[in-house]
C-alpha positions in Angstrom: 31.1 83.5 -14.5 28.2 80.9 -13.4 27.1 81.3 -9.5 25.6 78.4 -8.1 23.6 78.9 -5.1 23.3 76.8 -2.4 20.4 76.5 0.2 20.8 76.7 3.2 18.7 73.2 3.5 21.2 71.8 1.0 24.3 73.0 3.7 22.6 71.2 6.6 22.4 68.1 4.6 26.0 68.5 3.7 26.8 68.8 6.9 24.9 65.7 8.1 26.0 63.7 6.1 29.7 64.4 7.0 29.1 63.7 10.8 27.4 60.6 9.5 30.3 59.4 7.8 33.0 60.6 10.1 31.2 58.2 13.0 30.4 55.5 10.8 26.6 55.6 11.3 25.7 55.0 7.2 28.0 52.4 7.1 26.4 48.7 6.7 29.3 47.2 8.4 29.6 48.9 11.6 27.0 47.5 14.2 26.0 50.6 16.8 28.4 50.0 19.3 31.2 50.4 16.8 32.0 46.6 16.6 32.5 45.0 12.6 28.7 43.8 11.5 28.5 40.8 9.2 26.1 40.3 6.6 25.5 37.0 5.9 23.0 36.1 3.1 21.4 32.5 2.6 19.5 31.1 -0.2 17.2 28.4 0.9 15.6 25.9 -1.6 12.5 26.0 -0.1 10.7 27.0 3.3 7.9 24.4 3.2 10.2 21.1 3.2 10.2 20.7 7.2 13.6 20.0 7.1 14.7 23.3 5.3 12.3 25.1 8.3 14.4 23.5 10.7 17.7 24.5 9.1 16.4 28.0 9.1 15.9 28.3 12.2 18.6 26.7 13.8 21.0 28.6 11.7 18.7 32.1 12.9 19.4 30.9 16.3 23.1 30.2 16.0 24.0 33.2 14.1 22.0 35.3 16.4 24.0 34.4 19.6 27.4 34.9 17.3 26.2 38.8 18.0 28.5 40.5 15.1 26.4 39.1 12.0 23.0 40.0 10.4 21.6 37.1 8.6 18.9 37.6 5.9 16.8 33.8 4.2 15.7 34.1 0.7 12.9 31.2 0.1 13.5 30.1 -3.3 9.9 28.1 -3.2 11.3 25.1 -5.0 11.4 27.2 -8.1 14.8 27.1 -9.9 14.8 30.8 -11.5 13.3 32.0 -8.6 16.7 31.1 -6.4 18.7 32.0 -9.4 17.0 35.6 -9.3 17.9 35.8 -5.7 20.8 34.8 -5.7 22.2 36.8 -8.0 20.0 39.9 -5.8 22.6 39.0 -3.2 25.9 39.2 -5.5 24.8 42.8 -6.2 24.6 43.1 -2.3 28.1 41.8 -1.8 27.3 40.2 1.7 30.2 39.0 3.8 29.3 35.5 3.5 26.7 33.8 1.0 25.6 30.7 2.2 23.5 28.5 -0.6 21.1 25.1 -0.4 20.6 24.3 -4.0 17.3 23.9 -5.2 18.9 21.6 -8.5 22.4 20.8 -9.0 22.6 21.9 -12.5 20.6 25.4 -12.0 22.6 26.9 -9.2 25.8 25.8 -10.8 26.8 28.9 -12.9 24.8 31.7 -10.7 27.3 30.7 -7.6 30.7 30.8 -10.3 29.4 34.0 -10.5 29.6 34.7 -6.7 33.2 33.7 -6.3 33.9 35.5 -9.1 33.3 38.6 -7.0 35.5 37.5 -4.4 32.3 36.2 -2.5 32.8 33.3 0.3 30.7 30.8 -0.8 29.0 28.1 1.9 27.1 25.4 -0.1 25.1 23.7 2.8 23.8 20.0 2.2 23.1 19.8 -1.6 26.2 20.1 -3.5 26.3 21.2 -7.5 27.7 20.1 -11.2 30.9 22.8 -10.5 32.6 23.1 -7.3 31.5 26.7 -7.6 32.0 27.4 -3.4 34.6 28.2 -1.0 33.2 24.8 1.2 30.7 22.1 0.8 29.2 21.1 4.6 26.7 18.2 4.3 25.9 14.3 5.0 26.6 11.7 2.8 23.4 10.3 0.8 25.1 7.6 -0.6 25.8 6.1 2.8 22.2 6.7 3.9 21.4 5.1 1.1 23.2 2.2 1.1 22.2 2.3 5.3 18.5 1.8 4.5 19.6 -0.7 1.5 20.7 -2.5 3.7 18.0 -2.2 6.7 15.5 -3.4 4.0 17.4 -6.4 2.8 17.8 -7.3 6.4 14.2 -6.8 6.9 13.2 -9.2 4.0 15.6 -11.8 4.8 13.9 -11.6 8.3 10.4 -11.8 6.2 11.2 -14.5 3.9 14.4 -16.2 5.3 15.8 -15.1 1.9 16.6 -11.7 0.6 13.3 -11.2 -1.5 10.5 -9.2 -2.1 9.0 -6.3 -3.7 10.3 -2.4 -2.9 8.4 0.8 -3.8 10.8 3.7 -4.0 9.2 7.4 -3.2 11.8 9.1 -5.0 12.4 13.1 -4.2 13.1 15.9 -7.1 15.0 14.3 -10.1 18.2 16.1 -10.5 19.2 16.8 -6.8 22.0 15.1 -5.4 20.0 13.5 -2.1 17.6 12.0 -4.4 20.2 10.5 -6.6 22.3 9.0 -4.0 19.4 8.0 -1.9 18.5 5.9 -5.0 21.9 4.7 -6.1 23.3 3.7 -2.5 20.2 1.5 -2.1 20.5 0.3 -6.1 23.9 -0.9 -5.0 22.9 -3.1 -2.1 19.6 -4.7 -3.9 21.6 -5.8 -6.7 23.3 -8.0 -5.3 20.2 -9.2 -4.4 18.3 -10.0 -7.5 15.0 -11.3 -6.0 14.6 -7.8 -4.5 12.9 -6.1 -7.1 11.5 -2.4 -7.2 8.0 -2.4 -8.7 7.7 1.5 -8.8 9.6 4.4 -8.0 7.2 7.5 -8.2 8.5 11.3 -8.1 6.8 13.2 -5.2 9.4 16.0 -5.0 10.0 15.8 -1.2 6.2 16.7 -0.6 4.0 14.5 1.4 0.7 15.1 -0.2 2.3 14.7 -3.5 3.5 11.1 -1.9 0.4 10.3 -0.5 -1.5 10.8 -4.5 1.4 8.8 -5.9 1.2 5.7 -3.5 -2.3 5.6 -4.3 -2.3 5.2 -7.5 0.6 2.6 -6.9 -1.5 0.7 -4.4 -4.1 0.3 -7.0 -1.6 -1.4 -9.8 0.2 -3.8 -7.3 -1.2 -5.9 -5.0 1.9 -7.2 -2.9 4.1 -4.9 -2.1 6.4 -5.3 1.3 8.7 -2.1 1.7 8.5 1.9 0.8 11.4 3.4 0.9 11.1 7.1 0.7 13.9 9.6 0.2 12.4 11.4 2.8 10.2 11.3 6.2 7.3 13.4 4.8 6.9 11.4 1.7 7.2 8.1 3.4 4.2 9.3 5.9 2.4 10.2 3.0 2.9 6.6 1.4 1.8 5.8 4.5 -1.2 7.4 4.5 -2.6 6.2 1.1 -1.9 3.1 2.0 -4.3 3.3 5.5 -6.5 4.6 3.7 -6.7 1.5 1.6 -6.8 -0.7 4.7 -3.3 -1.8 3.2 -0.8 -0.3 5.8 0.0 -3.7 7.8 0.6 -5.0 4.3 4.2 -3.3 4.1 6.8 -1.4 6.2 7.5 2.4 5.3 11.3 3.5 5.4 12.0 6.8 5.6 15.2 10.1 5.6 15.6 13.2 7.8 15.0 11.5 11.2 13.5 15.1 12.7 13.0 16.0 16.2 9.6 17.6 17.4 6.1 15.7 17.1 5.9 15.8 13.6 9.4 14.5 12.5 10.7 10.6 12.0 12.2 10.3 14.6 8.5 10.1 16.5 6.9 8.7 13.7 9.3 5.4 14.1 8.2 5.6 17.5 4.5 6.0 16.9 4.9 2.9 14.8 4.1 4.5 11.4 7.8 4.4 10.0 9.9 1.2 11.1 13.1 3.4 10.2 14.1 6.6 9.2 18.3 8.1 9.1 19.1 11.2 10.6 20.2 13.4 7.7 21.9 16.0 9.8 21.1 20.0 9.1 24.5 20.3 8.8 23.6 23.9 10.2 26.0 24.2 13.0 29.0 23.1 11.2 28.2 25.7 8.5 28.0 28.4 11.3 31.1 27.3 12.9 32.9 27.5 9.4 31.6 30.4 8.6 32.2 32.2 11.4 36.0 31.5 11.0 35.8 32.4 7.6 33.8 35.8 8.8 36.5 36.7 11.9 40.1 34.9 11.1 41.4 35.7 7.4 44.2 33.6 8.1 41.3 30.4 8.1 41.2 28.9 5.4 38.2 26.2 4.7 38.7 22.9 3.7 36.7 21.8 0.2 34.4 19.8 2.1 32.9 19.0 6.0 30.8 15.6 6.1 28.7 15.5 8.7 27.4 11.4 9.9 24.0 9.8 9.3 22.5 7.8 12.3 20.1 4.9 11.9 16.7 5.3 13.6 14.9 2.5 14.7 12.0 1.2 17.7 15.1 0.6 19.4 16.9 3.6 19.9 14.6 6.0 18.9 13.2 7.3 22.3 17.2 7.8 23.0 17.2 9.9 19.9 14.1 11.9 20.4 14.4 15.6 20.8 10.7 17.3 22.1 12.4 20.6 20.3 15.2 21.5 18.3 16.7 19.1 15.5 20.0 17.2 15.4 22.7 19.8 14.0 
């Protein structure tokens, strides 16, 4: 007959443990006081866009005051395996809630199937993907802002010339992601029905502005009349802007920009310092995702709808004082 023998360290542990479990401390879903704790995870594209920094922390701040749910950001860097990698970190982790910004449509796509196949809500905030791989889509339409600023740069040439012409340099943002792509083919649409609006260059600065700012140099240097930038975003239409002041060029042409970001570095003040002559305020989207999520958290009678759209707003000299926000960024 075998005897095992057990310490009397080993009983205290035993015994530990069991008060642990009986009052719930171990458990991951309890908060202290007993009430249910949420664990919401969120991949997010990548930190160092300004507008991703203010989704973060607005979505911090909202989830904090919601008091029942413990929110942890993975910054994917702008590197498509890295989010992938993460993400699928999180799937092991089984959070209440996984809440993904899609670095590229096409990478993301069969990482997140994999999320609902484990029964995991799914919250794809602003960038959508090839699949409908999510519980809900929340985000603006880009190819209304980019039919918008189509159509504020045909108005501005017609103003110019007294006729719909001229030439367009279009700062595009990372190839493959749904912003960039509508941004581009809402303002295709509008300027081809206008064929002496013609785009002379349409770089790739992948949302960065020094990346801009190199790109619109060296387009500077191959064109000598240019009259609009239109940028798929407000940092890369500052940097345009830049290369072109530098150049003693930046009266030459109008920079048109996307975000529209409160604070002293976003659009919104840049349109009012005179840099930008527009920009579009690309909502965060952020409190509509908490809101949704929340429900989706508490109430397991809600049921999400396939997808919230949340509306642009044009930003000009005209209204853009009303628009201005010293802190925080329109939701």
């Amino acid at each position: 007959m075998k005897i095992r023998l057990v310490t009397l360290t080993h009983l205290l542990w035993l015994a530990t443990a069991m008060v642990l479990l009986a009052t719930g401390t171990i458990s991951c879903k309890r908060a202290s006081s007993g009430k249910r704790q949420f664990f919401v995870a969120f991949s997010q594209a990548n930190n160092a866009e300004p507008y991703r920094a203010a989704q973060n922390e607005l979505m911090t701040k909202l989830f904090a005051q919601a008091g029942d749910v413990k929110l942890v950001i993975a910054d994917a860097q702008q590197d498509n395996s890295k989010q992938v990698a993460q993400v699928e970190t999180f799937i092991r982790q089984h959070p209440d809630l996984l809440i993904v910004a899609p670095n590229e449509r096409a990478a993301l796509t069969a990482v997140m199937g994999e999320a609902m196949e484990q029964k995991i809500p799914v919250i794809c905030l602003e960038r959508d993907i090839m699949q409908p791989n999510y519980t809900t889509l929340v985000h603006s339409d880009n190819l209304v802002i980019g039919r918008m600023a189509g159509e504020f740069i045909r108005d501005y040439l017609e103003g110019k010339y007294k006729h719909p012409q001229g030439t367009v340099v279009e700062m595009q943002g990372l190839l493959g992601v749904e912003a960039a792509m509508n941004r581009h083919k809402g303002a295709a649409d509008v300027f081809a029905r206008y064929p002496d609006i013609r785009i002379v260059a349409n770089p790739v600065a992948d949302w960065i502005q020094a990346r801009a700012k190199d790109r619109m140099t060296e387009v500077l240097r191959g064109h000598a009349a240019i009259d609009v930038v239109y940028a798929h975003n407000d940092p890369m239409a500052v940097g345009a802007y830049l290369a072109a002041k530098e150049l003693g060029r930046e009266r030459e042409m109008i920079f048109v920009g996307v975000d529209g970001l409160g604070g002293s570095a976003g659009g919104i003040k840049k349109v009012q310092d005179g840099i930008l002559a527009a920009t579009f305020v690309y909502p965060l989207c952020v409190e509509k995702t908490v809101e949704v999520g929340l429900k989706m958290l508490r109430d397991p009678n809600f049921h999400p709808e396939k997808e919230y759209s949340v509306s642009p707003q044009l930003v000009t000299p005209r209204n853009a004082a009303d628009l201005y926000q010293p802190t925080g960024q329109h939701q």
